[in-house]
N, C-alpha and C positions, 0 to 999 in steps of 0.2 A: 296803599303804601306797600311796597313789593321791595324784596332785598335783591342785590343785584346777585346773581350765581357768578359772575365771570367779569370782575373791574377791568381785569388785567386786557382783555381781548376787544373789552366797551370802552377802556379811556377813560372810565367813573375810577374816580381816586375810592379807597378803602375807605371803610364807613370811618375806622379811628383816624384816617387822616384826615377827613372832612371833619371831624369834630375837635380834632386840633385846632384846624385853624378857626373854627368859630369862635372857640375858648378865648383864643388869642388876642378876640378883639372885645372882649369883655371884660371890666376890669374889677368887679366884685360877681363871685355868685355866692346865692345864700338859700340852704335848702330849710323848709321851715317842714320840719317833722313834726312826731307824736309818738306816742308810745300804743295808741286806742284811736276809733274811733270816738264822733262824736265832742270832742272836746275843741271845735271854732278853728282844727288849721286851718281852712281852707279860708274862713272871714278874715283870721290874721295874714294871712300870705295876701289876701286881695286887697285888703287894706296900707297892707307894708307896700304892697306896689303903686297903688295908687297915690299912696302918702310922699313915695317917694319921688315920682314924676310931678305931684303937685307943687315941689322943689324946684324943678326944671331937669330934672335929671334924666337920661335916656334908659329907659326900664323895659325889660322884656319879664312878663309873666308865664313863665311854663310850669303846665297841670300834665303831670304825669301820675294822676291816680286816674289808672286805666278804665277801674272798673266802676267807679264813683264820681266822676267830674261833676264840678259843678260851679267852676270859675265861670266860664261861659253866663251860665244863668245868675249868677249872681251878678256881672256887671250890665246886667241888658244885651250880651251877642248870640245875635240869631246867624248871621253871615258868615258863610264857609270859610276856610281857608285853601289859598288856590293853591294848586299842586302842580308844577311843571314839571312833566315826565319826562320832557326830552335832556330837561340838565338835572333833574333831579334833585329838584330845589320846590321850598314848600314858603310860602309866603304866611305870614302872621295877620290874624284879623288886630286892623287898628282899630284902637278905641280911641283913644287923641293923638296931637303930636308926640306926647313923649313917651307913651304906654303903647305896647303889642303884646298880644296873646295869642297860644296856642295849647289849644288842647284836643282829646281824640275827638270830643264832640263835634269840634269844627272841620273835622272831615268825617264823621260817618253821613250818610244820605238821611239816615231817618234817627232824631237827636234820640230815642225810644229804646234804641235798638241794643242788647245788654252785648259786650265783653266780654267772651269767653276762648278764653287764650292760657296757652299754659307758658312756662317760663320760657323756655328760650325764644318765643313770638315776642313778648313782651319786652326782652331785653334788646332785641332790635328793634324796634318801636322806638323805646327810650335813645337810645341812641342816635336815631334817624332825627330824632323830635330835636336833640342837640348840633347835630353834625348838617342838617337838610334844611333848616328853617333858615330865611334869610333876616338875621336879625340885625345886620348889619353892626354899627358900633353899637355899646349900651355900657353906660357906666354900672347899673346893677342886671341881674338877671336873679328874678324869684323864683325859684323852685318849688311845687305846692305837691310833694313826696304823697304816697300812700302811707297811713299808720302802719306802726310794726318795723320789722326790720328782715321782711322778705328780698325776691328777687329785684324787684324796683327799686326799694330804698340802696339796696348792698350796690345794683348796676348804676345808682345815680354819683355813690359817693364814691365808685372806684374809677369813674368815667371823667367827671365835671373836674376836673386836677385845679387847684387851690382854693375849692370850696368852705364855706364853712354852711354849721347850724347853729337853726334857729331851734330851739325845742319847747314846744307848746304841752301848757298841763293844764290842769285845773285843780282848785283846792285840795279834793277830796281824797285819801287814803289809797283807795282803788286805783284811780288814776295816776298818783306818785309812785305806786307801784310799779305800769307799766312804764312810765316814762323812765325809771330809773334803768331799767330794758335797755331803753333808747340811748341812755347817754353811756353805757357798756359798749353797745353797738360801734359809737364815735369813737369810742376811744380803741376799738380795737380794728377800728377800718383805719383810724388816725385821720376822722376827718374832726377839725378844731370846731369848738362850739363856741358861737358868737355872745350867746345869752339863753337864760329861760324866760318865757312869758307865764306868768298865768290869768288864763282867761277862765270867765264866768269867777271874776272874784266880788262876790256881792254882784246886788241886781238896783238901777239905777230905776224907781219910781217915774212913770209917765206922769202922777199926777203931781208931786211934789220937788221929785227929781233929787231925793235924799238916796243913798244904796241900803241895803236891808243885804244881810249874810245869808244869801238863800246856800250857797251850797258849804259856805262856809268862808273864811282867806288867811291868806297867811302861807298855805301848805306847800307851793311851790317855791315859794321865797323862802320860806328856814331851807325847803331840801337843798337850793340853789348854791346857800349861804353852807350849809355845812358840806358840800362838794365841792367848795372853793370858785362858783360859775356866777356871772353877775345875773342878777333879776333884772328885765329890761323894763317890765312894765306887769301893773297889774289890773288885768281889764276886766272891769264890770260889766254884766250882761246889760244892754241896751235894746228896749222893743224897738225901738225904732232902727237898728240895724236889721232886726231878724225880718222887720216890715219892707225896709228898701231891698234886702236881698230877696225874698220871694218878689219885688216887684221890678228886678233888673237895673236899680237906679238909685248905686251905690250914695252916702252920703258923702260930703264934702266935710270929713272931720278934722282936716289939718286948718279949719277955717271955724270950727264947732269950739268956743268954750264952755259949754254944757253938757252933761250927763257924761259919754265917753269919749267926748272931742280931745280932752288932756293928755287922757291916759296914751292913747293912741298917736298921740302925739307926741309923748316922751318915749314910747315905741320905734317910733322912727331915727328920733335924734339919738336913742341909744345906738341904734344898728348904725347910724350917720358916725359916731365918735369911735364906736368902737373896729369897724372895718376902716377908719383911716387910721388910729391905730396902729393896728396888724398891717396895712399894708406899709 
């Protein structure tokens, strides 16, 4: 992935005009942040996508955590994405008809191989990954941000023009803390916030299938509640997620009313009510 030095003398439109027009033909984006790692965005954004293609809806999945992806392996994609250098257009690895993906894995040659880039690489990356990729229409595009509120997160939500977030937490004190980070960030980028998740709220029994408060719950839903932001959902840890994502073979939980099938599924129809909504 190379930036062009000279649009003007190649006939290659500007990177922000090429991202205009992709924008353009997308008609929800939704960046599913954090405040930390470690706390399931990346299960929530794979699962919001797939939740919502399961719909029938046309959904592009972009993984812009450069240095951490792990969209790829979570839904089983081994297969590159192709890159046409002569128009300078990057094709999206498909996983059905109504779900595409694109992240750095699917073009590096060796999936091993670490990310080491400093900001302004990065920030044209992110940009290419919006403006180059042929996503053609999509009624959503999921965002799957790096925690924090560095260069990625600030270039995704100054870039993606009428995005909102998603902001993932988890129970625990620590974690409320950063996330409260996060939602400072939105509000002073002016990017609108859709909802808070909090995931790993209670842990759902393989044997029984009752939840047990391993880390605790509640704690993202009072913060939610007293910042005046709706709670969209609150997800219980399920083994059997953490088992299909090391085995590439996401489960089908918009079709699950067991363990985390519900939750995850009033997850979706929240992001469903509340971006028609807003629009």
């Amino acid at each position: 992935m190379t930036q062009n030095n000279d649009c003007a003398t190649s006939g290659v439109q500007p990177v922000d005009e090429r991202v205009a027009r992709a924008l353009a033909d997308i008609r929800f984006k939704v960046v599913v942040m954090s405040g930390k790692g470690g706390v399931g965005k990346s299960t929530v954004a794979a699962y919001l996508a797939l939740g919502l293609a399961d719909k029938g809806y046309k959904v592009g999945l972009l993984d812009v955590d450069l240095h951490g992806p792990s969209i790829p392996r979570m839904l089983g994609l081994s297969s590159h994405a192709v890159v046409q250098e002569d128009e300078q257009r990057i094709l999206p690895v498909v996983y059905n008809s109504n779900l595409r993906v694109i992240s750095i894995e699917s073009l590096m040659p060796n999936r091993e191989s670490s990310v080491i880039w400093r900001g302004p690489l990065k920030i044209g990356v992110v940009k290419q990954f919006i403006g180059d990729v042929m996503w053609d229409h999509l009624d959503f595009l999921v965002i799957d941000s790096p925690p924090g509120t560095g260069d990625v997160p600030l270039t995704v939500a100054q870039t993606v023009e009428g995005a909102y977030a998603l902001v993932v937490t988890t129970p625990q004190e620590i974690a409320l803390a950063d996330v409260r980070k996060s939602l400072d960030f939105c509000r002073q980028v002016e990017l609108p916030v859709i909802g808070v998740v909090e995931n790993m709220s209670g842990l759902v029994c393989p044997h029984c299938g009752k939840e047990v408060e391993l880390f605790g719950q509640g704690g993202g839903e009072a913060m939610a509640k007293n910042l005046g932001l709706d709670i969209l959902a609150r997800l219980p840890i399920d083994p059997r997620i953490i088992q299909a994502a090391d085995q590439g073979r996401p489960l089908k939980l918009m079709l699950d009313d067991t363990g985390s099938g519900p939750a995850y599924q009033q997850m979706v129809a929240g992001v469903l009510k509340r971006t028609a909504e807003r629009r």
